[in-house]
N, C-alpha and C positions, 0 to 999 in steps of 0.2 A: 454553479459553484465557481466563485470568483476567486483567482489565486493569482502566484507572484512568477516571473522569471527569475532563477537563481542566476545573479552571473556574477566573474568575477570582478577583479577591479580593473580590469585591462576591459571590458565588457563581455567577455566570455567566459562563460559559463563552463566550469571546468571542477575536478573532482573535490580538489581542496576546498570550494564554493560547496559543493554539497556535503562534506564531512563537517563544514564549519554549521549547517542546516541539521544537522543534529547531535543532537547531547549525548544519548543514550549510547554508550558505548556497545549493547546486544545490535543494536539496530546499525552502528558500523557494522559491528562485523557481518553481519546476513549483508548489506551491501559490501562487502569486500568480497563475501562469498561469492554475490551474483556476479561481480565484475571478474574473478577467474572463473566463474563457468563461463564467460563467454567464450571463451579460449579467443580473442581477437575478432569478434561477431559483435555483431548489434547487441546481441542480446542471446542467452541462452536460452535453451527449449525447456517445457516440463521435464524432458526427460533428462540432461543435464543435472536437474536439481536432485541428490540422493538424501531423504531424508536420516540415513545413517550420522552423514557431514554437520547436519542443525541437530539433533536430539536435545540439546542445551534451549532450543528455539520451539520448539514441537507446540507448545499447549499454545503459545501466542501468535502462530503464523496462521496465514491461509492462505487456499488456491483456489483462483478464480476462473474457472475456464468458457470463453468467448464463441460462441458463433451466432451467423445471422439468422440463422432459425430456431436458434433456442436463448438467443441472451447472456444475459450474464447470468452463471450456476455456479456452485459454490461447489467445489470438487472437494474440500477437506476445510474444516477452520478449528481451531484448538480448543481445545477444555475451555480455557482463559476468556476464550473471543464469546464460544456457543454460549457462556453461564451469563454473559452479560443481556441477551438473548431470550435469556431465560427456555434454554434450550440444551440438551446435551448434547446435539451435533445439528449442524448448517448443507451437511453433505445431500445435495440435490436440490437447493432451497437458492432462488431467485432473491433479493434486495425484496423486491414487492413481497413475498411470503412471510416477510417478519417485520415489515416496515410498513407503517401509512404512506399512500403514496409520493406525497410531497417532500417526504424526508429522504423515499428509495432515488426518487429523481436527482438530486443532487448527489448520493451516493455513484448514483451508475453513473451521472457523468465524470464524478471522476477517475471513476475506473475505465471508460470509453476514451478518454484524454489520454491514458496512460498507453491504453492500446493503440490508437489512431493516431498520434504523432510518431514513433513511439517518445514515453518520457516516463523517467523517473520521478514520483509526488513522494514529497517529505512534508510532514507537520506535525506543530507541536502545539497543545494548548487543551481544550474541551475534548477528546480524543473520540470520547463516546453520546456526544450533547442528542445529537440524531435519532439515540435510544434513550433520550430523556434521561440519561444519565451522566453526572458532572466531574468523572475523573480526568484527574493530570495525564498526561502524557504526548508520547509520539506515536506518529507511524511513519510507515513508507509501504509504496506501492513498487513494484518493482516488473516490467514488463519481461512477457515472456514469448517466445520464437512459435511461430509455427513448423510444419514438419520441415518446410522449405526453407527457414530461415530467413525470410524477408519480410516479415511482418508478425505482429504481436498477435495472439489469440490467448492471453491468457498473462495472469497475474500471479506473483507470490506477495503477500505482506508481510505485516508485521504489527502488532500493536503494543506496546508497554505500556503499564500507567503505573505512573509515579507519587500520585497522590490524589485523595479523595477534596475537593470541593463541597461546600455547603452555601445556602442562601442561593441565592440567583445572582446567575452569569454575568459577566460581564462582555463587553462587547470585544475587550479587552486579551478576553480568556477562551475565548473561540477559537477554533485552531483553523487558521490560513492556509491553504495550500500553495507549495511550492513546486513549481514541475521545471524541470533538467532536459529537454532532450536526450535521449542516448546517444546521437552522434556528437552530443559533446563531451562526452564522460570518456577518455582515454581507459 
């Protein structure tokens, strides 16, 4: 999965660069959210995240949790995300579980991008083209700490979709990915 560096006009990559990387005012704000859990960190832990704080976010977010012996698993994804799915919950379900596998492969990388740099992924365009489905929207990927704080093991998203597509894709309307560093998001 080939994507962009976001940076500013100065060439650094800095918040205003990635608030300008999305439309969707829900999807600021779950990024404004992630940036004070960090409390001055890389990045905040899952445990950081209270889902009391998003309720407003619930049915369209997920949690993706990381290790080298099990992969990526899907720890919770919303009504919104499961139904696309054609599923009512993702919870314990691998990319490859619900996806052919040429489609999970560009998925998991870029959720292994988000973890292994770390870096923040915004996009907008085909949101859900991967499940053969043609809606509008964005997402973001948003890396998460492990217990020690040094490194990511795990994701929160986001998906919106803004409007339904008909006919075939344009190449146009594929959604790019954009990844941030976290050491450059103040």
């Amino acid at each position: 999965m080939v994507g962009q560096e976001a940076t500013s006009e100065a060439g650094t990559p800095a918040v205003s660069t990635t608030t300008k990387l999305i439309d969707d005012e829900d999807l600021r704000r779950l990024f404004d959210y992630w940036r004070v859990q960090r409390r001055g960190r890389r990045m905040p832990s899952r445990g950081d995240i209270d889902p009391l704080d998003i309720g407003w976010a619930l049915s369209r977010i997920f949690l993706v949790d990381y290790t080298a012996a099990e992969g990526l698993v899907y720890r919770l994804a919303g009504a919104d995300i499961a139904s696309v799915f054609g599923r009512g919950n993702l919870k314990g379900l691998q990319p490859r579980d619900f996806l052919p596998p040429d489609r999970a492969d560009a998925i998991e990388a870029a959720f292994m991008r988000v973890i292994e740099e770390p870096a923040v992924m915004v996009m907008r365009g085909m949101v859900y083209l991967r499940a053969d489905r043609l809606p509008m929207g964005e997402r973001i990927f948003l890396p998460l700490a492990n217990r020690d704080r040094d490194a990511a093991n795990g994701v929160l998203g986001m998906t919106v979709v803004h409007s339904e597509t008909t006919g075939v894709p344009t190449v146009a309307a594929h959604a790019m990915p954009n990844f941030i560093p976290v050491d450059d998001i103040p």
